[in-house]
C-alpha positions in Angstrom: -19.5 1.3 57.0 -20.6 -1.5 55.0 -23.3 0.6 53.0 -19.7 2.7 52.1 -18.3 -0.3 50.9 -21.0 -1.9 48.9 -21.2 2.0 46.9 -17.6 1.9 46.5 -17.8 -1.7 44.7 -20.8 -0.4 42.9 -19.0 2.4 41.5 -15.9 0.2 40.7 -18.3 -2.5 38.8 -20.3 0.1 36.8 -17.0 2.3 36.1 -15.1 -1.1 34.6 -18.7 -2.5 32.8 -18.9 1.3 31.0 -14.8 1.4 30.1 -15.2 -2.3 28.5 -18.6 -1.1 26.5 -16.5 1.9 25.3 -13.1 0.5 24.2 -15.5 -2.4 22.3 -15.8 -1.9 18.6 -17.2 1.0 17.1 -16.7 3.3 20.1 -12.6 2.4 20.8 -12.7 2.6 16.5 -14.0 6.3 17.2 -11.8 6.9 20.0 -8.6 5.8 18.4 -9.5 7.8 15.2 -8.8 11.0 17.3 -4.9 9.1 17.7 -1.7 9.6 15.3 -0.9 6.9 13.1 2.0 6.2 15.5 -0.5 5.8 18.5 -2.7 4.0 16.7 0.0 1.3 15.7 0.8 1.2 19.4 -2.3 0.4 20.4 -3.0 -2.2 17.8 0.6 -4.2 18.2 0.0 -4.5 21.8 -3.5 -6.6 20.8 -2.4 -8.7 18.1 1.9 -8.9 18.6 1.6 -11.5 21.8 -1.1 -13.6 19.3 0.9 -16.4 17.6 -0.2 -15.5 13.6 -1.0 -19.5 12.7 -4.5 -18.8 14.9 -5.7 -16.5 12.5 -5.0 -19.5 9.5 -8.5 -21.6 9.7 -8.5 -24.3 7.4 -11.3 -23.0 6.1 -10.0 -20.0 4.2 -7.0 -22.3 2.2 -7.5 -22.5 -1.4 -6.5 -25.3 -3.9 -2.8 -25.0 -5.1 -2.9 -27.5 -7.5 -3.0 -25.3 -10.3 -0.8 -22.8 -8.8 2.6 -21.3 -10.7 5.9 -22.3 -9.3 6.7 -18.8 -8.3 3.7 -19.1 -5.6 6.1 -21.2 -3.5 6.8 -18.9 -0.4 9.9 -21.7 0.5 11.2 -20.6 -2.6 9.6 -16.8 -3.4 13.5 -15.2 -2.1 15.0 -16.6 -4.6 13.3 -14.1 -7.2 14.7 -10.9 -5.2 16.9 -8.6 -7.2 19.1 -5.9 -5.6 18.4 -2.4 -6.6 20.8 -0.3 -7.5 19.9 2.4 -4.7 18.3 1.2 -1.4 14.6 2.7 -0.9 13.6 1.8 2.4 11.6 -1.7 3.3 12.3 -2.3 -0.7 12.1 -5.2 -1.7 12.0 -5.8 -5.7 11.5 -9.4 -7.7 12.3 -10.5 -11.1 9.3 -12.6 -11.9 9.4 -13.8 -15.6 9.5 -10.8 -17.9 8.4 -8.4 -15.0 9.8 -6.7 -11.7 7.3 -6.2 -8.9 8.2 -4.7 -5.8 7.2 -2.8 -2.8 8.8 -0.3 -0.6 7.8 2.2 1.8 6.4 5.0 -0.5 5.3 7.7 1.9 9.0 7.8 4.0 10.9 8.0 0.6 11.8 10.4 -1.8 9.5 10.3 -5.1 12.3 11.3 -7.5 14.7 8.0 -6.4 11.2 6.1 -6.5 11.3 6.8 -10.2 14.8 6.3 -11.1 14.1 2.8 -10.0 11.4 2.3 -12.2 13.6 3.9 -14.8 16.4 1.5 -14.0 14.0 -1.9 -14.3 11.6 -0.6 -17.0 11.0 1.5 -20.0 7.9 3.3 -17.4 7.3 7.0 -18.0 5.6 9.8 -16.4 2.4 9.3 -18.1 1.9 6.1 -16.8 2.9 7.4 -13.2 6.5 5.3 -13.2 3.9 1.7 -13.1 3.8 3.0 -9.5 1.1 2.3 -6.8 1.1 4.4 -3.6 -1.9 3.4 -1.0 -0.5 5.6 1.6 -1.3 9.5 2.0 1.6 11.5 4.2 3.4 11.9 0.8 2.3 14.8 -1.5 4.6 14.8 -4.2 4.2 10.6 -4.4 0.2 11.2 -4.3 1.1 14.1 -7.3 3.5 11.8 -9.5 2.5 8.4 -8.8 -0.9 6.2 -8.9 -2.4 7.3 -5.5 -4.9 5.4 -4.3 -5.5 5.8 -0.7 -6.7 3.2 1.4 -7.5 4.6 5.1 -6.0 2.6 8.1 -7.0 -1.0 8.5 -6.6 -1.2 12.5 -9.1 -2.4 14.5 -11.7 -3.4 11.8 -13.0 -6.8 10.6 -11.3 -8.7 8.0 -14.7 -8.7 5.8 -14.5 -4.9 6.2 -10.9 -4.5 5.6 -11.0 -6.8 2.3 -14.0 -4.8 0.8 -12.2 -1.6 1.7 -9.1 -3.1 -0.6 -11.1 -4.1 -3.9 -13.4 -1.6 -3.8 -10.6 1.2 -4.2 -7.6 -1.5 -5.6 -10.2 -3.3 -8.2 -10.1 -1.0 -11.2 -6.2 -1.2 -10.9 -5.9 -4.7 -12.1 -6.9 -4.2 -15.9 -9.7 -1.8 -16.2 -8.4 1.6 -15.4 -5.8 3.6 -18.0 -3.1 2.6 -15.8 -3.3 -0.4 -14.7 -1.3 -3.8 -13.4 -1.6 -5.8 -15.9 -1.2 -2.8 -18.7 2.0 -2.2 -16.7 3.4 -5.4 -16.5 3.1 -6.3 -20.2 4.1 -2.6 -21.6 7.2 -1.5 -19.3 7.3 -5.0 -17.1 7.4 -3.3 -14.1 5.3 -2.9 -11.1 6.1 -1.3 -7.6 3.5 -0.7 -4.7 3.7 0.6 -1.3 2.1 2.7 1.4 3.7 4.9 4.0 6.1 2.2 5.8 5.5 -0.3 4.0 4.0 -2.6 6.9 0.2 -3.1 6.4 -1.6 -1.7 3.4 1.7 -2.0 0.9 2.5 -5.7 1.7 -1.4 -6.6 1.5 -1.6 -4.9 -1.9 1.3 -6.7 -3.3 -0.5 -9.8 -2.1 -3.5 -8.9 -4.3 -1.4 -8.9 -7.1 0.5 -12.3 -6.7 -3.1 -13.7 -6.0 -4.5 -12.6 -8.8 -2.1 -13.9 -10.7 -3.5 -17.3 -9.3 -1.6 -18.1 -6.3 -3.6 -18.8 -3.4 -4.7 -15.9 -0.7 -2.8 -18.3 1.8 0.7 -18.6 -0.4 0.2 -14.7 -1.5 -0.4 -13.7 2.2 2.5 -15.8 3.6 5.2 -14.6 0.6 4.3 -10.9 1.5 4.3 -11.7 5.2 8.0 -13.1 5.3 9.1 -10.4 3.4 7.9 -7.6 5.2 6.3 -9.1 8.1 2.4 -8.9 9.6 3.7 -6.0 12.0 0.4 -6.4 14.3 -2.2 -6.9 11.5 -4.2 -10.4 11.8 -2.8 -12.7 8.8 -6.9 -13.6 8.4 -7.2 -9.9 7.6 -4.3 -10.6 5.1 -5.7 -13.9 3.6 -9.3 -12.2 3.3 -7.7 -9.2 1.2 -5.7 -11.0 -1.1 -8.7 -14.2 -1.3 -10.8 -10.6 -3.1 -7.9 -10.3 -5.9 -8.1 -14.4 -6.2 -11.7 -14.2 -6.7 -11.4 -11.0 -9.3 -8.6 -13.2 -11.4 -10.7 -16.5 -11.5 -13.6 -14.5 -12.6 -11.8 -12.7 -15.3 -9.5 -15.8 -16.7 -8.5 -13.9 -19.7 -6.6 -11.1 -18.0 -5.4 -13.5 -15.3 -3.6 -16.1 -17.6 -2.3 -12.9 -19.0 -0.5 -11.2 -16.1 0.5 -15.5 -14.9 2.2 -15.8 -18.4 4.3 -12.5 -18.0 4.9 -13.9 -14.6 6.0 -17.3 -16.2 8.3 -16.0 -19.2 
C-alpha cells in the first residue's frame, strides 16, 4: 500500500511541476493564442485586476517634469474634455490649445459617425483618413477608411516587448509618414485614436502622443489611465510604451516643440 501511495504523490508532483512549466511564458503565450480576445482578457484580468497598479510605478522609470506643459497635469487633464455632439462609445475628446485629440473605441463603432466627428471638430477629409488612428483589427470598414495600424494583443508579454511592438508600428505616425500626428494636428487640429474597446492598445497610443509632446511617460500613462482605466494591463507596460514616444520627441526637438505649441495655443 505504501509503494501505491508514494506513485500516486509522484504522479501528483510531476503532473503539477509539468502544468506550471506549461502555463510559464512562452508556452501559456502559445496556448492562449488559440483563445478569443474575450478569453484572453479573462484570463489576463484575473492575473493583474487583484494587483494594486502603484506596484508596477518603480521610481526608477519617473521622468523629470520640470519642463513639462501645464496640460500634463493629470489633477487637472478633465478639465480639457469637450462633449461631442453624438456619443461614440468610451469617447472621450479634449480641446488642447488649437487641437482636439481623442480616443474612443474604434472597432465597436460605426465608421461613418467616427467621421462626422472629425467633421464636426476639424476641417479633416477623406484623404487624410478623417486625422483618424485605428490600432485595432475587428473593424473592416474603419481599417478601409481610417489610418489602420494594427497592433496585435499586448497580454501576457513583457513591457520591453510590448513598448517595441508600439514604436516600431506607431513611430512613422508621429511626423514622418504622409499622414501623420503632427501633420494632423497643425492642418485640421484634430486627432482621434482608438482600438477595438478602447481599453489597452487605444488608451496607450494616446499616451504616446501626450508624451511626445513632452509630458512624462508617468503623467501621460496616469492621464490615459484615469480616463479610460488600465483594465488588467500593468501600468509599467503603460509607462514603458509612452517612455518610447518621450524618447522619439526629445530626440527630434523640432517637431516636438511643434506639436507642444499647438498644444499650448
Amino acid at each position: 500500500m505504501s509503494i501505491w501511495n508514494n506513485c500516486i504523490v509522484f504522479y501528483l508532483c510531476f503532473f503539477l511541476f509539468s502544468f506550471t512549466t506549461f502555463i510559464s511564458a512562452p508556452n501559456f503565450s502559445f496556448a492562449t493564442s488559440n483563445l478569443g480576445n474575450s478569453e484572453r482578457e479573462s484570463i489576463t484580468n484575473s492575473i493583474y485586476d487583484s494587483i494594486d497598479s502603484l506596484d508596477y510605478l518603480d521610481a526608477d522609470i519617473l521622468e523629470n517634469n520640470s519642463d513639462e506643459p501645464a496640460y500634463c497635469d493629470p489633477l487637472n487633464f478633465h478639465n480639457f474634455e469637450v462633449d461631442p455632439s453624438k456619443k461614440i462609445e468610451r469617447m472621450h475628446l479634449f480641446q488642447l490649445g488649437s487641437v482636439v485629440i481623442g480616443g474612443m473605441a474604434i472597432g465597436k463603432s460605426s465608421t461613418k459617425e467616427m467621421e462626422m466627428i472629425a467633421k464636426n471638430y476639424s476641417q479633416s477629409v477623406n484623404e487624410n483618413n478623417y486625422c483618424t488612428w485605428y490600432v485595432g483589427n475587428d473593424n473592416y470598414s474603419a481599417m478601409k477608411e481610417l489610418n489602420h495600424k494594427y497592433i496585435k494583443g499586448i497580454y501576457l508579454i513583457s513591457s520591453k516587448l510590448a513598448a517595441s511592438k508600439f514604436i516600431k508600428i506607431l513611430g512613422g505616425s508621429f511626423f514622418k509618414e504622409k499622414n501623420n500626428f503632427l501633420a494632423c494636428a497643425q492642418k485640421h487640429h484634430y486627432i482621434a485614436v482608438g482600438c477595438d474597446q478602447q481599453k489597452h492598445r487605444g488608451p496607450s497610443t494616446f499616451a504616446m502622443i501626450l508624451a511626445f509632446s513632452g509630458c512624462t511617460p508617468e503623467h501621460a500613462s496616469t492621464i490615459a489611465n484615469n480616463v479610460w482605466g488600465l483594465n488588467g494591463l500593468p501600468a509599467k507596460t503603460r509607462i514603458a510604451i509612452a517612455r518610447t514616444a518621450y524618447q522619439l520627441g526629445n530626440s527630434n526637438p523640432e517637431e516636438q516643440a511643434k506639436l507642444r505649441s499647438l498644444f499650448q495655443k
